[in-house]
N, C-alpha and C positions, 0 to 999 in steps of 0.2 A: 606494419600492423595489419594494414588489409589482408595480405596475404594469408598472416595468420589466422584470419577472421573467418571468410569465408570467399571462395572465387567462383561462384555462381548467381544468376538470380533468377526467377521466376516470381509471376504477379498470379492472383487469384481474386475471386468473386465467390463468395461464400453465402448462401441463403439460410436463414432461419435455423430454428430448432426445437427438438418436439417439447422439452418441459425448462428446460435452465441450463443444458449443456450440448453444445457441438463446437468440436474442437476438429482443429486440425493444424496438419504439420504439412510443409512446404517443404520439399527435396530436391537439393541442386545437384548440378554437374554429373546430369544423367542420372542420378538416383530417382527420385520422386516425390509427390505431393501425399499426405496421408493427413484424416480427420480422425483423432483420438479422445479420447476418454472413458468417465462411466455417465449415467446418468439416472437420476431418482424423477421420476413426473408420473403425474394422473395422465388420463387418459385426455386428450381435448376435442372438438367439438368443431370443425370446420366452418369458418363464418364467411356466407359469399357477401360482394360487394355490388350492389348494385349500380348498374349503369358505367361500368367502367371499364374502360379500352380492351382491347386483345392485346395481351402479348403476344412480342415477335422475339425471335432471339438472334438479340445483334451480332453483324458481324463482326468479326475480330481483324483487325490488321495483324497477323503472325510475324511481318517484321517488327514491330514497335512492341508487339508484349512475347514473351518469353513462355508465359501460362496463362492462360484463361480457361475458367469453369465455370458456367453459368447455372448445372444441373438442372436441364431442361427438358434431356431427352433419355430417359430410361433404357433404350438400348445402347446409344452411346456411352451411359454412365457403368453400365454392366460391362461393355468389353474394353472402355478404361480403366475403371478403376478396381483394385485390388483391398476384400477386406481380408482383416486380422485373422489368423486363429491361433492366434498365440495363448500363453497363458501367463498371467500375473504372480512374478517368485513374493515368496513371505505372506503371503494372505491363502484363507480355508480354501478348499479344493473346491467348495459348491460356489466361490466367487470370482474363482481364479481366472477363469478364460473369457477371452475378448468373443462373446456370444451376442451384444448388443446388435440390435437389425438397423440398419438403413435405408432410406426410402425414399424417392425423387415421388414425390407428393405433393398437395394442393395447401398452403398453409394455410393457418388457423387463421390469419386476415392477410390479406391480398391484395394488391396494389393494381392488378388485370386481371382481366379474363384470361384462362390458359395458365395462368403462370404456375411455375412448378420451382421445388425448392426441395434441397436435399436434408430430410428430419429424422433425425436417432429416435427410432419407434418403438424402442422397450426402457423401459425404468430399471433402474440400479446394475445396471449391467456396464461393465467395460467397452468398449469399441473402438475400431480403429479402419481408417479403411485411408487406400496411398492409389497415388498416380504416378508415373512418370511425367518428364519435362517434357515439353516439344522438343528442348534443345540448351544445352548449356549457356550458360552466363561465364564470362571470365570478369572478373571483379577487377577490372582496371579504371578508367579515368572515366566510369557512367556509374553514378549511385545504383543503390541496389535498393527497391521500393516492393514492399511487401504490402498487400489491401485488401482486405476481406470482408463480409458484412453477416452480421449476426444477428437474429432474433431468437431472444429469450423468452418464448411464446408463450409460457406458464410464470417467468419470474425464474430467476435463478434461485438453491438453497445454499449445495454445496456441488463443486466443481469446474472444470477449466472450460472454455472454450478459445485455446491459446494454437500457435503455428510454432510446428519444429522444422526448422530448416537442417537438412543435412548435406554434406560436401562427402564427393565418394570418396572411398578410402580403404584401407584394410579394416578397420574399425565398424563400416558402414554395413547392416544386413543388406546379403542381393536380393535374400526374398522376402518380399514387402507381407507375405503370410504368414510371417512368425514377427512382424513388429510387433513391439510392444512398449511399459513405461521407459524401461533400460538401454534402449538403443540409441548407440549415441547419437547424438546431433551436434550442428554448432552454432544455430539461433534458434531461444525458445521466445515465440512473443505472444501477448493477447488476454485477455480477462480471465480472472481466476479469482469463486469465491468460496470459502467453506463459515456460514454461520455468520459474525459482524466482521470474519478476517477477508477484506477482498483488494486486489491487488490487480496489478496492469504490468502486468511482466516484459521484460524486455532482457532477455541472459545469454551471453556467448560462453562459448566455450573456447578458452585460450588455449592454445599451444607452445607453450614454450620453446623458445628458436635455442636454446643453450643445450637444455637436458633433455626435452621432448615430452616435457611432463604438461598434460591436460588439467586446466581448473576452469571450473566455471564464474564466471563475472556479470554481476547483478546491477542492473540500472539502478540510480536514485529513484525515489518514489517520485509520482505527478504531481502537480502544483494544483491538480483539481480534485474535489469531491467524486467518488464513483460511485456510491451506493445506488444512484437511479440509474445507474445503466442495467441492474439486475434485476430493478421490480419495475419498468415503464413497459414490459411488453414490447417494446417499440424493436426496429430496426435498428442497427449502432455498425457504422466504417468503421476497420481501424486501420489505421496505415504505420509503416514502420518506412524510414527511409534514411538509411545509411552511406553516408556521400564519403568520396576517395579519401578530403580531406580528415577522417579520421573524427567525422562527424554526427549524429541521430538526431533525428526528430521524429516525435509521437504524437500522432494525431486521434482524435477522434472526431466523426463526424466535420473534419477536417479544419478542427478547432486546434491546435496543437495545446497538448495538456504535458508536455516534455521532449527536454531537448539537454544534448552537453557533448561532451566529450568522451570519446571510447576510452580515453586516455586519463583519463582527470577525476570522472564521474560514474568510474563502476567501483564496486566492492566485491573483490578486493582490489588495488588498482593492477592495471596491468606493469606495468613499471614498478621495480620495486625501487624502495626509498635507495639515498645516495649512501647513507651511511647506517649499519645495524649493529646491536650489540656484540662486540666483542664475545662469541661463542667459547672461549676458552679462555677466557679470565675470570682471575680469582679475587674475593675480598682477601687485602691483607688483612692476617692475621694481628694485627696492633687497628686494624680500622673501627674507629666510635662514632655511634650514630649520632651521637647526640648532637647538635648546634650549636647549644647555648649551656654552659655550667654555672654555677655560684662561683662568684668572684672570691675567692677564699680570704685574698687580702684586704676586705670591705671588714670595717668598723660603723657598730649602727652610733650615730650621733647623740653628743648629750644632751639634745633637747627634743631626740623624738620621744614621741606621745602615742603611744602604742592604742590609747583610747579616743583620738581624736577622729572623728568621722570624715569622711570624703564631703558631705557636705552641711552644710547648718542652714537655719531658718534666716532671710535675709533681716535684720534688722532694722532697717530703713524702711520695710515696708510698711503702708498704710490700709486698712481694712477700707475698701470704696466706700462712699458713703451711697445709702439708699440699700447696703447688705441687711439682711433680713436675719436673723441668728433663730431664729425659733419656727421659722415656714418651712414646711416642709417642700422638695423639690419637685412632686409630683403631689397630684390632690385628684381624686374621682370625677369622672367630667359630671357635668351638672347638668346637659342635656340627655345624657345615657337613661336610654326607658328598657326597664326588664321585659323580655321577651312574652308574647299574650299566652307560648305555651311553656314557658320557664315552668318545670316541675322540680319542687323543693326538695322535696324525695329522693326524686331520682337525678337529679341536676346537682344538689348543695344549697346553702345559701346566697343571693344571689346579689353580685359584686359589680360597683359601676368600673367599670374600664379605669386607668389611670391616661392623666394627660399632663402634660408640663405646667405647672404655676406661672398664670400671669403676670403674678406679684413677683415672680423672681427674674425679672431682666436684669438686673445687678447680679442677683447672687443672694443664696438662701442656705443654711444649716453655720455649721459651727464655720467660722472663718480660721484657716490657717495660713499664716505668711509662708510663700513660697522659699524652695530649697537654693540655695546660692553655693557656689563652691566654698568649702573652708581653706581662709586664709592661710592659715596655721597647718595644712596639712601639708607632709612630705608627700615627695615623690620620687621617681626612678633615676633621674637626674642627677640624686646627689649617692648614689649608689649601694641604694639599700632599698627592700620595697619586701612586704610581707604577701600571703594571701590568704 
């Protein structure tokens, strides 16, 4: 299953975003990492913090992580990373191209001094922008952990800020300047919301080991609430970690908000069922739906009573004593004062509230003896029943 999955890994560190979208995609095995989408935002307004630390930008151990990107340093990020100019098939020509700008910038609230965070700087525009790997992952016997961190600086409305992983391939573009929605990948993961529909994606792309046919397979939904990850402003991890044994878990902020099986817990699953309908069978031509018919040899009895009711008034019953037959069950409360601006006019005539009768703790209005089943009446049993 792994294999089929994917056999690369790279890690990431993702800062902020300018109004409610920055997305990005994560490319293995020598392909690359790329941040897509569109995004709709006002302009916003840089807020410094007073008194608080310089940033420094840590070092990376290059044997323990496979990718790291802090977006710290604007030369560095211009001769790594690679944006989009592709253009979006099925939508108008004046929306079509990945023309969105990106910017290793000071965020709208800041954690240090110096600190710098890479922000989608234009509203409603497409984008996309990819790196290469330090160095391939082979997806053997060490999970494959994906971590990135997002601020939704303005609030999200509509849109992703999700990671595509891709494994190279014949399938896979080499040039990361023509990415776009279409290009395959074969894990998509990360926050997506358009409107009250918002989602925490997690989707691979199976390849079939039989026929060589591609589908894509959708994780169960999270066992948590997400709408506040898209209007708190705030920072939000999200990690993805897929272990050998054909395992995930989904975290946020390093709460795990989902987990199962590759196996068990996508849709569609990957396995198909043991056994499927018969593709080439036919109803017999003598086949009847039906279940159940009229017993043709049923005779109705000489003593049914085609007018006797399912059930009658019990007999034996007694009216409680202390029933009240003429009080009514409700009466005006007697404390209710009309209002000092009640206008008769314009209001009606003015009515005290109803309240439950005192006087009826027994029971009040006409007494009727309860329904009891009739004695007398047939049933199914003796192989006759009407409706």
């Amino acid at each position: 299953m792994a294999d089929n999955l994917i056999n690369n890994f790279n890690k990431m560190t993702l800062l902020s975003s300018k109004r409610f979208l920055l997305s990005a995609l994560l490319l293995s095995l020598g392909a690359s990492l790329a941040l897509a989408e569109e995004q709709d935002a006002d302009e916003a307004t840089v807020e410094t913090v007073e008194e608080a630390e310089t940033y420094h930008s840590p070092q990376v151990d290059k044997d323990k992580a496979f990718f790291m990107e802090h977006f710290d340093d604007q030369e560095a990020f211009e001769k790594k990373w690679v944006k989009s100019e592709a253009k979006k098939k099925g939508v108008a020509e004046e929306i079509a191209k990945y023309d969105g700008q990106w910017q290793i910038t000071t965020p709208i609230k800041k954690a240090f001094n110096a600190d710098l965070s890479l922000v989608l700087a234009t509203e409603a525009k497409h984008a996309a922008v990819s790196a290469l790997l330090d160095r391939p992952f082979v997806f053997g016997d060490k999970p494959l952990v994906v971590q990135y961190e997002v601020t939704m600086q303005a609030g999200q409305i509509c849109g992703g800020a999700y990671l595509k992983l891709l494994s190279k391939g014949t399938d896979t573009k080499a040039d990361l300047r023509s990415f776009h929605d279409q290009t395959p990948y074969t894990i998509m993961f990360g926050p997506d919301k358009c409107g009250s529909d918002n989602k925490l994606h997690f989707i691979f792309r199976h390849r079939n080991p039989v026929n060589g046919s591609i589908e894509e397979k959708h994780s169960k939904k999270p066992t948590e609430r997400l709408e506040e990850i898209y209007k708190d402003k705030a920072p939000h991890l999200y990690t993805l970690i897929v272990s050998p044994d054909n395992t995930y878990s989904i975290m946020i902020d390093n709460k795990e908000v989902s987990s199962g099986s590759l196996l068990e817990d996508f849709t569609p699953p990957v396995n198909p069922p043991d056994e499927i309908d018969d593709p080439n069978d036919v109803k017999p031509v003598d086949w009847d739906e039906r279940e159940k018919i009229v017993d043709s040899s049923a005779v109705k009895p000489e003593d049914w009573d085609e007018s006797a009711p399912a059930q009658i008034p019990d007999p034996d019953a007694v009216k409680p004593d202390g029933w009240l037959d003429h009080e009514p069950v409700n009466i005006p409360d007697p404390e209710a004062k009309k209002p000092e601006d009640w206008d008769a006019d314009m209001d009606g005539e003015w009515e005290a509230p109803l309240i439950d009768n005192p006087a009826c703790s027994v029971g009040c209005g006409e007494w009727k003896p309860p329904l009891i089943p009739n004695p007398s009446f047939k049933v199914l049993e003796i192989g006759w029943s009407f409706l």
